[in-house]
C-alpha positions in Angstrom: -157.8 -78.5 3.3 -158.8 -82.1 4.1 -155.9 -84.8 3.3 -155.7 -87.1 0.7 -156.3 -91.1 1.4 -152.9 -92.4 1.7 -152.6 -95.3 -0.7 -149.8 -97.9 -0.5 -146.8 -97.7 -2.9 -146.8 -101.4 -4.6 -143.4 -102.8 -5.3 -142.3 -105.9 -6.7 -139.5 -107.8 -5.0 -136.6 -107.6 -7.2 -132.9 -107.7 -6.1 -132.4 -104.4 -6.9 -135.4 -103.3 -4.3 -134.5 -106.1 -2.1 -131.0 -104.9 -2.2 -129.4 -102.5 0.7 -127.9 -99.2 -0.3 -124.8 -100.1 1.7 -123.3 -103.6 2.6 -124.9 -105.1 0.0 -121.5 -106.9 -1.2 -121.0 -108.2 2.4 -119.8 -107.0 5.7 -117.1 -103.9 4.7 -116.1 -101.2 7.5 -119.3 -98.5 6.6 -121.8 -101.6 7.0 -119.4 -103.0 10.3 -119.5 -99.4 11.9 -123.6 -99.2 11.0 -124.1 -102.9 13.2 -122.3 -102.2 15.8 -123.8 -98.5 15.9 -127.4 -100.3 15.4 -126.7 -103.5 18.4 -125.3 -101.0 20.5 -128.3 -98.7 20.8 -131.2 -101.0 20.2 -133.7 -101.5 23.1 -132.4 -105.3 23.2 -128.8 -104.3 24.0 -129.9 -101.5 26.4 -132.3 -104.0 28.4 -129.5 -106.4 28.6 -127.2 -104.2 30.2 -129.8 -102.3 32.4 -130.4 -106.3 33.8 -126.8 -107.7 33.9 -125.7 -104.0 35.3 -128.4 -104.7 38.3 -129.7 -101.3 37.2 -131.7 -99.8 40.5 -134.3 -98.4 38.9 -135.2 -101.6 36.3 -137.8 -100.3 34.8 -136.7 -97.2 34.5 -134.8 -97.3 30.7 -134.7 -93.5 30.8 -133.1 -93.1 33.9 -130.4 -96.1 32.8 -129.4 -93.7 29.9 -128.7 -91.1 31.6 -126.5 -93.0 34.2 -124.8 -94.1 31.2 -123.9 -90.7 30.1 -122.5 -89.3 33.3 -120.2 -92.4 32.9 -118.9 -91.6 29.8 -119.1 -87.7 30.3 -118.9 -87.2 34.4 -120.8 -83.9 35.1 -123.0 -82.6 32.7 -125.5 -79.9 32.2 -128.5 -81.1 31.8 -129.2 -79.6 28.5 -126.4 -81.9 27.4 -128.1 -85.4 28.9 -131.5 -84.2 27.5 -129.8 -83.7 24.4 -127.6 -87.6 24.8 -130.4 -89.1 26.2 -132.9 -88.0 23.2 -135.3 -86.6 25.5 -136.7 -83.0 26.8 -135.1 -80.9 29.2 -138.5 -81.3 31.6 -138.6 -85.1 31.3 -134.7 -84.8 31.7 -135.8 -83.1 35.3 -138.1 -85.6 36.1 -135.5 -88.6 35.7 -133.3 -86.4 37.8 -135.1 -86.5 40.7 -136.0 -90.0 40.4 -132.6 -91.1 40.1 -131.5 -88.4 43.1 -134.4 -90.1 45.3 -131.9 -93.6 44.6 -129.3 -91.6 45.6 -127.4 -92.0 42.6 -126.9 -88.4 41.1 -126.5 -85.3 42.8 -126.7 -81.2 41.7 -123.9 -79.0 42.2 -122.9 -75.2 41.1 -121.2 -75.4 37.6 -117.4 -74.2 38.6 -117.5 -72.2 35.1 -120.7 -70.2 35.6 -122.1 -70.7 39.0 -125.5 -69.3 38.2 -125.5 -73.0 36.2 -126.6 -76.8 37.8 -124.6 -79.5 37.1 -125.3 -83.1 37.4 -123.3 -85.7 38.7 -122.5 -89.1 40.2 -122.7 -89.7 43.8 -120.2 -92.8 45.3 -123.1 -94.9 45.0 -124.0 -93.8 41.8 -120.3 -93.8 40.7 -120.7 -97.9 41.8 -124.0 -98.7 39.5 -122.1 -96.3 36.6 -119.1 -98.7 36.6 -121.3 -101.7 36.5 -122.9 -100.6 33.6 -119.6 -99.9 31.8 -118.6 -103.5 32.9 -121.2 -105.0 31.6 -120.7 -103.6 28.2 -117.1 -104.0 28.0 -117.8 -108.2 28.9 -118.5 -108.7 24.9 -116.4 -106.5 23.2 -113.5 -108.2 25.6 -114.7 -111.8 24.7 -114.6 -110.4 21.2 -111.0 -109.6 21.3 -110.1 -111.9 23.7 -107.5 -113.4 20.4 -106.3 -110.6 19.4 -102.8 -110.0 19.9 -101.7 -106.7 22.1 -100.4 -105.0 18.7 -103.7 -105.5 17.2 -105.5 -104.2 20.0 -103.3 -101.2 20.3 -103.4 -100.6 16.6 -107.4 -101.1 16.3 -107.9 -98.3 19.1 -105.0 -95.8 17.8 -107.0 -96.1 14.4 -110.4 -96.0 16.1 -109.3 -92.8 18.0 -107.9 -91.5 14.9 -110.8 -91.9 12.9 -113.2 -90.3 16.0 -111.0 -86.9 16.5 -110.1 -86.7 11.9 -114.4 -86.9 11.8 -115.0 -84.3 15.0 -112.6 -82.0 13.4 -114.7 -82.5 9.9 -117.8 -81.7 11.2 -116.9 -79.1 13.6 -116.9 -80.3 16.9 -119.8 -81.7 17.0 -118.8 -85.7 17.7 -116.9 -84.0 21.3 -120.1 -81.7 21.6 -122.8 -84.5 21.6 -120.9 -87.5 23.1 -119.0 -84.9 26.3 -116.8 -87.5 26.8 -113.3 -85.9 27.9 -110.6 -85.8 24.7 -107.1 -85.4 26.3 -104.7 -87.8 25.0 -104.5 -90.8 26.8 -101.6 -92.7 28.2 -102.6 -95.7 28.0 -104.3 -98.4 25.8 -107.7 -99.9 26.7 -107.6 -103.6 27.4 -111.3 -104.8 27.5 -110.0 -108.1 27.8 -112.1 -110.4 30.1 -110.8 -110.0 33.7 -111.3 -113.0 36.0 -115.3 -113.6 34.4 
């Protein structure tokens, strides 16, 4: 059956269709989680960091993810950095051996299920991976860079509170997709600008 001619939807440019759905009254938390969600995956903000990182492979946004992952995650199966990385498990390959031939990941047996490949960081790419973390911690440091310690430790107790109360909601799935490890920490992050 041949499709219909799509024909535009005209609207008129009231506030109420001018108007978000959320955040419309101003910045509150759900609109404040949705920017910083939004900044901190758009293309811009990646680029950014893939330059001030001195990303080896700078053209090579794909391969930059996936660095980013094994960061946050250490070694993963690579059904897990397709998965992170929004990308097939055969492209997920092909960045794999481009970021092996820069020497900065490596394959290795899973210790669970040895029939299973793992992928990991080698020292080198251990190196670029903490540059890239640096680089993203600068702003949120020069963010906080007022507040006091109390605040800071209070705004990541709450922030970790609100990560493992929404995992446990929607069954796992936040630790599932993001593979970052979950054991309690001992300490407080303190993204506060170091010597820059």
């Amino acid at each position: 059956m041949p499709r219909r001619p799509h024909s535009a939807v005209p609207l008129e440019s009231t506030p109420a269709v001018m108007a978000p759905v959320v955040g419309g009254g101003g910045l509150d938390a759900r609109a404040a989680m949705q920017a910083i969600i939004t900044w901190a995956s758009s293309g811009s903000r990646r680029e950014d960091l893939l330059r001030r990182s001195a990303f080896p492979l700078p053209d090579d946004m794909l391969a930059f993810l996936v660095m980013n992952q094994l960061a946050y995650r250490g070694a993963a199966r690579p059904t897990e950095l397709a998965d992170a990385a929004h990308t097939g498990r055969s492209n997920l390959s092909k960045v794999v051996r481009r970021l092996e031939a820069a020497d900065l990941v490596g394959r290795m047996a899973n210790p669970d299920d040895g029939r299973e490949t793992m992928i990991a960081l080698t020292p080198g790419g251990r190196e670029v991976a903490e540059r890239i973390v640096a680089a993203s911690e600068t702003d949120f440091a020069h963010a906080i860079a007022g507040w006091g310690d109390d605040e800071r430790e209070q705004f990541e107790d709450l922030l970790v509170r609100l990560v493992r109360d929404l995992d446990r909601r929607v069954d796992g799935e936040v630790q599932r997709v993001s593979g970052a490890p979950w054991e309690p920490s001992t300490t407080h992050w303190d993204p506060r600008p170091h010597g820059d």
